[in-house]
Biopython code that builds the backbone (N, CA, C, O; Angstrom):
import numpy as np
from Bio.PDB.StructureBuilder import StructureBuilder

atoms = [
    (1, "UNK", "N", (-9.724, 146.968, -112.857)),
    (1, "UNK", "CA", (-10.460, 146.627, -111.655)),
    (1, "UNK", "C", (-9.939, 145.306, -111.111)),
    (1, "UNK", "O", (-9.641, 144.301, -111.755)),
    (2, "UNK", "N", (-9.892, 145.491, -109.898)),
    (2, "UNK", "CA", (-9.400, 144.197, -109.117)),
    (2, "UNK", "C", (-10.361, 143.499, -109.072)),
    (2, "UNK", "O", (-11.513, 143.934, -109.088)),
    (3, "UNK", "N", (-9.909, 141.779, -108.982)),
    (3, "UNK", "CA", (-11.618, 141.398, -108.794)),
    (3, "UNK", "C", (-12.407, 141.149, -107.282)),
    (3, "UNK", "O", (-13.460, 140.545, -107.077)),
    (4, "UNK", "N", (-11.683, 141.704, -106.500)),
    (4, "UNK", "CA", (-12.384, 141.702, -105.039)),
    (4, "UNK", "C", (-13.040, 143.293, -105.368)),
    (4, "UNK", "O", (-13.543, 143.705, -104.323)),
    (5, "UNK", "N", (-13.166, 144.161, -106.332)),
    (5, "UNK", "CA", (-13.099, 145.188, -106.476)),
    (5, "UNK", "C", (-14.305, 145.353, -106.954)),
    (5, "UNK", "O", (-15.118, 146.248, -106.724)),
    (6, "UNK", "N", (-14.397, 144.060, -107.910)),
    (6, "UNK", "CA", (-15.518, 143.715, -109.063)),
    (6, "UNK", "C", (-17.080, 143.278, -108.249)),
    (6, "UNK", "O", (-18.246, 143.654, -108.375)),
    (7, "UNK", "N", (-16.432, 142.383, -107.463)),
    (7, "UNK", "CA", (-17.253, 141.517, -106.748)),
    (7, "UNK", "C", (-18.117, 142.814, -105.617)),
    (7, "UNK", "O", (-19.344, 142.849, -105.526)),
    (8, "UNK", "N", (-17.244, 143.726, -104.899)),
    (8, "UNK", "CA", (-17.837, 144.493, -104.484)),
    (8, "UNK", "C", (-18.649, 145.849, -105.080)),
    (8, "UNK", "O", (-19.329, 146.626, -104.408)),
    (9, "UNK", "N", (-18.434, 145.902, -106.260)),
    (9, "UNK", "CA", (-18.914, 147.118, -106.804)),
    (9, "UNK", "C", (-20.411, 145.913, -107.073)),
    (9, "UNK", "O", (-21.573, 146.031, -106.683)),
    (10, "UNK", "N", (-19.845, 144.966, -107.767)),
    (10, "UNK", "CA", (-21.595, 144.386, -107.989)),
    (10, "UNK", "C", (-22.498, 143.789, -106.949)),
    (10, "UNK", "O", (-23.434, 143.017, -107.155)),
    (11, "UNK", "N", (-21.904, 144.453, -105.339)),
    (11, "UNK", "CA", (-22.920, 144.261, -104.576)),
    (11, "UNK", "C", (-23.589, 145.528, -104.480)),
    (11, "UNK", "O", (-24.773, 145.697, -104.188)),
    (12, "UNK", "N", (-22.584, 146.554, -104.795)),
    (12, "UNK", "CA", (-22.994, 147.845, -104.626)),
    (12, "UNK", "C", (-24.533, 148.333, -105.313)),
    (12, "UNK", "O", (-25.571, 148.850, -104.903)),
    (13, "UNK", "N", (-24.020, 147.861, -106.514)),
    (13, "UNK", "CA", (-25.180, 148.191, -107.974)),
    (13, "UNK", "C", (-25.906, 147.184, -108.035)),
    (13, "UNK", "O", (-26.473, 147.207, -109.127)),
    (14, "UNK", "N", (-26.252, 146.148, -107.347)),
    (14, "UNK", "CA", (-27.505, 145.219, -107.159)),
    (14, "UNK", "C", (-28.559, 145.722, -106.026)),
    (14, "UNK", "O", (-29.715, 145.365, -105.801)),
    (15, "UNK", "N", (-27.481, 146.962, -105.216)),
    (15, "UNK", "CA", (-28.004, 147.599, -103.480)),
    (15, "UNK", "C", (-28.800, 148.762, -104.506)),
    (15, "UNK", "O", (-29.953, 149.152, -104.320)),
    (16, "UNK", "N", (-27.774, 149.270, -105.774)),
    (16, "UNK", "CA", (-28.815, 150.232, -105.865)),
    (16, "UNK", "C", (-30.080, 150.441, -106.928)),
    (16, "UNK", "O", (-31.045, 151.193, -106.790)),
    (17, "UNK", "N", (-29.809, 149.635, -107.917)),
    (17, "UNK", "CA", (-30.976, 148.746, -108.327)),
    (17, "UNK", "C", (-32.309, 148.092, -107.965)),
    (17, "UNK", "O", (-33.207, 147.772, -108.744)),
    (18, "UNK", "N", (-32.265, 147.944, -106.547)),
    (18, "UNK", "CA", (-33.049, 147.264, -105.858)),
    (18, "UNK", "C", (-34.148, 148.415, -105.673)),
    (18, "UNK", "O", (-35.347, 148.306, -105.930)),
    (19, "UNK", "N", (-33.336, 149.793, -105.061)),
    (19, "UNK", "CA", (-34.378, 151.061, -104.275)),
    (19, "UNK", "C", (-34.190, 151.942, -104.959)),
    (19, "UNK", "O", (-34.300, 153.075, -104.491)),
    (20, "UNK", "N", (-33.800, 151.731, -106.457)),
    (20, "UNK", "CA", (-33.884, 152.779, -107.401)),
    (20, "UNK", "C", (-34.453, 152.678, -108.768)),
    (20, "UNK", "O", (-34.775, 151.558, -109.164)),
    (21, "UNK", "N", (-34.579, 153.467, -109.357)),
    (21, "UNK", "CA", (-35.669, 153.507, -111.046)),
    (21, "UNK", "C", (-34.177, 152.920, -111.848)),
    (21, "UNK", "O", (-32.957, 152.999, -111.703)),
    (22, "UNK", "N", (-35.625, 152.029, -113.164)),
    (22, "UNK", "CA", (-34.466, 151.358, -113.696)),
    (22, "UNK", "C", (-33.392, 152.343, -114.966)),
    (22, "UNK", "O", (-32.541, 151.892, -115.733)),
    (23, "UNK", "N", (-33.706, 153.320, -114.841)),
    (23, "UNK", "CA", (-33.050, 154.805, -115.403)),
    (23, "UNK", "C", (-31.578, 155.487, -114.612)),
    (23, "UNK", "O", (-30.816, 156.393, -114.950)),
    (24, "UNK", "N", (-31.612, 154.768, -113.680)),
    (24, "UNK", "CA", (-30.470, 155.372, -112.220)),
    (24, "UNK", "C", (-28.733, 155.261, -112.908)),
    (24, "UNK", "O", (-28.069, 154.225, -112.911)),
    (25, "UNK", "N", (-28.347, 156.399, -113.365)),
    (25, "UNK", "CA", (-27.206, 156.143, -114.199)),
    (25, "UNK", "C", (-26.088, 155.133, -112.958)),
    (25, "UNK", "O", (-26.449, 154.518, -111.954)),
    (26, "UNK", "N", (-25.176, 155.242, -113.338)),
    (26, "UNK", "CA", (-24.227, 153.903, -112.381)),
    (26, "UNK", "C", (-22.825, 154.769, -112.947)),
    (26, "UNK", "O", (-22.460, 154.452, -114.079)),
    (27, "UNK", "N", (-22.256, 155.525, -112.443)),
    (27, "UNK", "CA", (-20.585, 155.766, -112.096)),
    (27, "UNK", "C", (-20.129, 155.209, -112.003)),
    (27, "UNK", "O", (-20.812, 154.544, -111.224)),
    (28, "UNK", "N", (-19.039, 154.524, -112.175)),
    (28, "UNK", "CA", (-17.756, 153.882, -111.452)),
    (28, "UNK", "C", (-16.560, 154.530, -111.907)),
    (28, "UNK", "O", (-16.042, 154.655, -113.017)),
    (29, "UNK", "N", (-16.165, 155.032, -110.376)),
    (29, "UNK", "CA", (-14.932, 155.649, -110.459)),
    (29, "UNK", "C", (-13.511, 154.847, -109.996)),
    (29, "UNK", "O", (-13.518, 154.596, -108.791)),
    (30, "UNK", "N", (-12.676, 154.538, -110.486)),
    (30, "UNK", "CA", (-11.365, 153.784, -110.291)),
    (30, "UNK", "C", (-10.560, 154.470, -109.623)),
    (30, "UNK", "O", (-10.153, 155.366, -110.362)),
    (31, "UNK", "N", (-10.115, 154.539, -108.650)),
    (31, "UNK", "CA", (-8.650, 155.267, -107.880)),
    (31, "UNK", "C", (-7.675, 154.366, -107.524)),
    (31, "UNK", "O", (-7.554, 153.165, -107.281)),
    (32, "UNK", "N", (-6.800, 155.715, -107.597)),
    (32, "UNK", "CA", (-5.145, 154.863, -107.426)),
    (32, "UNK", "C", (-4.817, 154.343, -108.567)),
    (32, "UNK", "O", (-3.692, 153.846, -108.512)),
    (33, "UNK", "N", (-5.356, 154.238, -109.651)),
    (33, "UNK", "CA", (-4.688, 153.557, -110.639)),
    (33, "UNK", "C", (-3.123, 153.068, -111.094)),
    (33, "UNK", "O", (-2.648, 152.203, -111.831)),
    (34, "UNK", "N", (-2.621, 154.123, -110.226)),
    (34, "UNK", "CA", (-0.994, 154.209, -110.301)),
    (34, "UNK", "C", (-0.693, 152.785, -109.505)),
    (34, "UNK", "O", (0.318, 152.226, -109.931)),
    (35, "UNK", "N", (-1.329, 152.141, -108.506)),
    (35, "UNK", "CA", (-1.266, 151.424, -108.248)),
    (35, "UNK", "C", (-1.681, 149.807, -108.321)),
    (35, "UNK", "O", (-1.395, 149.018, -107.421)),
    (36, "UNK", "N", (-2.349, 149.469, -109.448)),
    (36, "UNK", "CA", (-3.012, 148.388, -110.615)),
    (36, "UNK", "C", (-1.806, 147.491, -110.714)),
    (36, "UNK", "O", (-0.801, 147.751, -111.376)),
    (37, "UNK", "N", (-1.949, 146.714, -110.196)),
    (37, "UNK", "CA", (-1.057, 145.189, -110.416)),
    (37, "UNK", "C", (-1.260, 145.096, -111.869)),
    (37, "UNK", "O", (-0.432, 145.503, -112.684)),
    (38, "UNK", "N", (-2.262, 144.608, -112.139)),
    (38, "UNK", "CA", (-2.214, 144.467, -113.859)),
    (38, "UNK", "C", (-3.791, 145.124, -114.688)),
    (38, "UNK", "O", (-5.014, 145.135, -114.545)),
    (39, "UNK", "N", (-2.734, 145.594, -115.570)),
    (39, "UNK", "CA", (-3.702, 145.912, -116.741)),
    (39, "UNK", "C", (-4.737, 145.024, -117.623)),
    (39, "UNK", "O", (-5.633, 145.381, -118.388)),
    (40, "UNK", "N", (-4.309, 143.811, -117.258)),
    (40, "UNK", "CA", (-4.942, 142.556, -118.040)),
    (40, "UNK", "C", (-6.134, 142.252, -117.451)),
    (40, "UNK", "O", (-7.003, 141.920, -118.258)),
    (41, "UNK", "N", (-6.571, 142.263, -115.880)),
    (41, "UNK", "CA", (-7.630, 141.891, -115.238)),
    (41, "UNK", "C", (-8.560, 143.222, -115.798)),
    (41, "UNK", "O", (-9.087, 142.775, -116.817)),
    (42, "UNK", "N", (-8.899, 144.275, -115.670)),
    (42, "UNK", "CA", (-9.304, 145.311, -116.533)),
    (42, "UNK", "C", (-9.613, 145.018, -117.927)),
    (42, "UNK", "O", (-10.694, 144.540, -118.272)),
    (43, "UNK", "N", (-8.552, 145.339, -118.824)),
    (43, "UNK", "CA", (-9.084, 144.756, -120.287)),
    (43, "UNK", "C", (-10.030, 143.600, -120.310)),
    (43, "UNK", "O", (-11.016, 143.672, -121.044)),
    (44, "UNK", "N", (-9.799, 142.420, -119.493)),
    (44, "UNK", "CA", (-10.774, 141.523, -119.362)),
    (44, "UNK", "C", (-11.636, 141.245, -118.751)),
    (44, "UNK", "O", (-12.648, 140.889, -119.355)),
    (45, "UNK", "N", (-11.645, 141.268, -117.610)),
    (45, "UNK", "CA", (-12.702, 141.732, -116.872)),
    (45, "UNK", "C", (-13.551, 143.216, -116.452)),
    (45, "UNK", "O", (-14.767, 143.395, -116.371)),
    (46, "UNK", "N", (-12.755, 143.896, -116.292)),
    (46, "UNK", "CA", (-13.486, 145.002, -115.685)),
    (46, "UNK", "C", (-14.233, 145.190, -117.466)),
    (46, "UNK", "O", (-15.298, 144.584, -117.587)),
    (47, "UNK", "N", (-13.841, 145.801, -118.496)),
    (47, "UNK", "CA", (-14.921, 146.225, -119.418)),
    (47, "UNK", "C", (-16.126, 145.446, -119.464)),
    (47, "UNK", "O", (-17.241, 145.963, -119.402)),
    (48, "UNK", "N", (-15.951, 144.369, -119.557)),
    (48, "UNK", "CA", (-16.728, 143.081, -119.797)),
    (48, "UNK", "C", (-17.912, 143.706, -118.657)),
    (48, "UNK", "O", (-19.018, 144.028, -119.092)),
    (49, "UNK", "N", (-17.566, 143.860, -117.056)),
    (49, "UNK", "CA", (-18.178, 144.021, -116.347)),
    (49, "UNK", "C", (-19.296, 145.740, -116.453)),
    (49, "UNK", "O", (-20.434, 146.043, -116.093)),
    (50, "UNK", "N", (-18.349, 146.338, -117.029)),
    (50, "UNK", "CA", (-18.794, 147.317, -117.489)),
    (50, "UNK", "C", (-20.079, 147.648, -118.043)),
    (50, "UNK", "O", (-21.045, 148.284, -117.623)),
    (51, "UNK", "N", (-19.749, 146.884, -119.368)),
    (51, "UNK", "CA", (-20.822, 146.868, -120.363)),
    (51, "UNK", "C", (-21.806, 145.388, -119.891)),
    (51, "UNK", "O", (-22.250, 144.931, -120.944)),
    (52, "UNK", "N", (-22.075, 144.892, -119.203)),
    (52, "UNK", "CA", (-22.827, 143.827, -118.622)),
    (52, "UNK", "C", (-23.867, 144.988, -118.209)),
    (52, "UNK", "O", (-25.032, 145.057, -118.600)),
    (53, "UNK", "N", (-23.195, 145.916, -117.312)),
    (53, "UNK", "CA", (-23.868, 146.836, -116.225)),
    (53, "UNK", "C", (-24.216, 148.270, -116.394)),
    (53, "UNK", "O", (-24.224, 149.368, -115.837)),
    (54, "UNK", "N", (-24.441, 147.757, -117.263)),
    (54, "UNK", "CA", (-24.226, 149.457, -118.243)),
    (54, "UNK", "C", (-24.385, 150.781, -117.963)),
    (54, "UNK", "O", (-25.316, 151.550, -118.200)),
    (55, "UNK", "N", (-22.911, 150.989, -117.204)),
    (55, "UNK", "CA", (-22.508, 151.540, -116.335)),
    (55, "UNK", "C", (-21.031, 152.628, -117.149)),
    (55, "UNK", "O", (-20.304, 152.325, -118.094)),
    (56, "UNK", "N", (-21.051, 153.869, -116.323)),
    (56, "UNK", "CA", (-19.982, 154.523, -116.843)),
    (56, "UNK", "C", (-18.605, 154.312, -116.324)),
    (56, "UNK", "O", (-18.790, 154.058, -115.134)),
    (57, "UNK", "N", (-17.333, 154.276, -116.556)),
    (57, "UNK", "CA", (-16.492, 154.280, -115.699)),
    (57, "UNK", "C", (-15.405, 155.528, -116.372)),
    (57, "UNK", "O", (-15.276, 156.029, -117.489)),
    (58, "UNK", "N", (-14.833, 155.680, -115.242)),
    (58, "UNK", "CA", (-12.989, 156.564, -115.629)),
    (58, "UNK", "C", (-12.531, 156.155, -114.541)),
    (58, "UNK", "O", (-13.244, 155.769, -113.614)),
    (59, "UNK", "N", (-10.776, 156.204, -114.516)),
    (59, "UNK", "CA", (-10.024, 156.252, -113.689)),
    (59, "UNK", "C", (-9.824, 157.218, -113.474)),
    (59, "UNK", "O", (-10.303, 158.103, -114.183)),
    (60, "UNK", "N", (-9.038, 157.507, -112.415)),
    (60, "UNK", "CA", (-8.322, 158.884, -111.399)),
    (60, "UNK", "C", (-6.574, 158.173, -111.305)),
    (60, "UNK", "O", (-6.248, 157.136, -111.883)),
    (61, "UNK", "N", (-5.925, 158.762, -110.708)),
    (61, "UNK", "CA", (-4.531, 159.053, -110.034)),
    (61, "UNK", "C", (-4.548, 160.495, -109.451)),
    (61, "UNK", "O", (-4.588, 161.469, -110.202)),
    (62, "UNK", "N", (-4.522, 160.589, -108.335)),
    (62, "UNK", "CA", (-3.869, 161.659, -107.618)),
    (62, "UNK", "C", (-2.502, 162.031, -107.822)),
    (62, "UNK", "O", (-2.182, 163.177, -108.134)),
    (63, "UNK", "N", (-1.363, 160.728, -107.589)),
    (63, "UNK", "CA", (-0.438, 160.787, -107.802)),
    (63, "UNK", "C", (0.338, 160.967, -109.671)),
    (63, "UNK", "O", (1.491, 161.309, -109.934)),
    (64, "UNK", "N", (-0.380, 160.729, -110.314)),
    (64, "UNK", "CA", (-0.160, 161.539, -111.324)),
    (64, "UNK", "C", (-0.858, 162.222, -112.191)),
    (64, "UNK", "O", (-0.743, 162.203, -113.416)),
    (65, "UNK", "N", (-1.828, 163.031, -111.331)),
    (65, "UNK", "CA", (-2.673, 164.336, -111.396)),
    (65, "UNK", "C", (-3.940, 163.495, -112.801)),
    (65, "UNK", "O", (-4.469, 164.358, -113.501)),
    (66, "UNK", "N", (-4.135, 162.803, -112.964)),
    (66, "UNK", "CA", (-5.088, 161.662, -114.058)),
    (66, "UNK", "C", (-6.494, 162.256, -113.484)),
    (66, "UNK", "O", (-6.683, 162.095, -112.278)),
    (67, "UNK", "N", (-7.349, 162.831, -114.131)),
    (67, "UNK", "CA", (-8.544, 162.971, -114.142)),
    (67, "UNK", "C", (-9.602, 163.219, -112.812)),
    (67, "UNK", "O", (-10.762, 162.883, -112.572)),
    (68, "UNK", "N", (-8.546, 163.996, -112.085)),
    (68, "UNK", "CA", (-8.661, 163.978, -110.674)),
    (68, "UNK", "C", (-9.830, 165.411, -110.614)),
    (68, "UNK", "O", (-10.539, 165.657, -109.639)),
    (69, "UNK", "N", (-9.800, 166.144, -111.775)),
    (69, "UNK", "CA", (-10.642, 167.497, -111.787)),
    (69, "UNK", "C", (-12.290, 166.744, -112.218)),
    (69, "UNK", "O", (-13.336, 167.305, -111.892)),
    (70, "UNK", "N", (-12.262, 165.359, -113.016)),
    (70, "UNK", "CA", (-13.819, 164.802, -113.651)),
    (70, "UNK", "C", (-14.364, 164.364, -112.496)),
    (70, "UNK", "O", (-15.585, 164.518, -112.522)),
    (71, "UNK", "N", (-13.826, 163.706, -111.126)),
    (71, "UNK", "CA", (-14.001, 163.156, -110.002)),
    (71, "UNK", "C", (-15.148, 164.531, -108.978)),
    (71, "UNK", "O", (-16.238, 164.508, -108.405)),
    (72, "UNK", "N", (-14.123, 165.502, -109.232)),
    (72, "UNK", "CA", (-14.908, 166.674, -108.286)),
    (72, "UNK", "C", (-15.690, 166.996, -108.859)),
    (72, "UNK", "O", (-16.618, 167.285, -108.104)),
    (73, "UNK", "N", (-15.919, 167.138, -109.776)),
    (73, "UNK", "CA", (-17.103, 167.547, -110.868)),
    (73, "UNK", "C", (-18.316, 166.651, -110.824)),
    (73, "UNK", "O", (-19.436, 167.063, -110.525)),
    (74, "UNK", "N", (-18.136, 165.866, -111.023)),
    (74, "UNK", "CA", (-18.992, 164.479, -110.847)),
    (74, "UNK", "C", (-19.891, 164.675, -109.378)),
    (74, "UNK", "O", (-21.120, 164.655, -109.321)),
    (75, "UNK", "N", (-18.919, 164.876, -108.162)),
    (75, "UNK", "CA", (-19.246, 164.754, -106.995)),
    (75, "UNK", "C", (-20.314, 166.349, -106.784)),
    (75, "UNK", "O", (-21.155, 166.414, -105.887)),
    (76, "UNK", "N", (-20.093, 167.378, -107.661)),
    (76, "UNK", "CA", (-20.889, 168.380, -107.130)),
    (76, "UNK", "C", (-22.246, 168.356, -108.314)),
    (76, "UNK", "O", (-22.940, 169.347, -108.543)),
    (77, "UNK", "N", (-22.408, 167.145, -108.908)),
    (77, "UNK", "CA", (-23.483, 167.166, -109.560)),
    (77, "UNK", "C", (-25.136, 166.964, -108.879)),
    (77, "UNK", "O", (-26.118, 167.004, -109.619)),
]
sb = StructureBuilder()
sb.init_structure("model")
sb.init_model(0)
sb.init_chain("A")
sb.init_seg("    ")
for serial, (resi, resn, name, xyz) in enumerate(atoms, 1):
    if name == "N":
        sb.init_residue(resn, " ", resi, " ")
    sb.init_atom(name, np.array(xyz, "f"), 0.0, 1.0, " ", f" {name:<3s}", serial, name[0])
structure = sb.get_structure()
């Protein structure tokens, strides 16, 4: 996770926290991964942020077909 990435997902999940039960599972889905400057901001930050928020995450790639079938699945739940 980028951290302009970070910063916006935790406005996201403070938006939905606010008008939702404190039971409301939390997704986070990563795309593009193929495109991740570094792996290091992730290992260190993003898990960290993760488990703060206890929240699920996976990545995707389109471009190299990465978990792109858990994404649609997810979405027709």
């Amino acid at each position: 996770m980028e951290k302009d990435s970070i910063e916006n997902v935790k406005n996201w999940i403070d938006s939905v926290k606010e008008r939702n039960p404190d039971d409301t599972v939390i997704l986070i889905i990563g795309t593009k991964v193929d495109l991740r400057k570094s792996e290091e901001v992730f290992e260190t930050v993003g898990k960290q942020f993760i488990t703060e928020n206890k929240a699920f995450f996976f990545e995707t790639s389109a471009r190299y077909r990465r978990n792109n079938e858990y994404s649609l699945k997810v979405d027709n739940m």
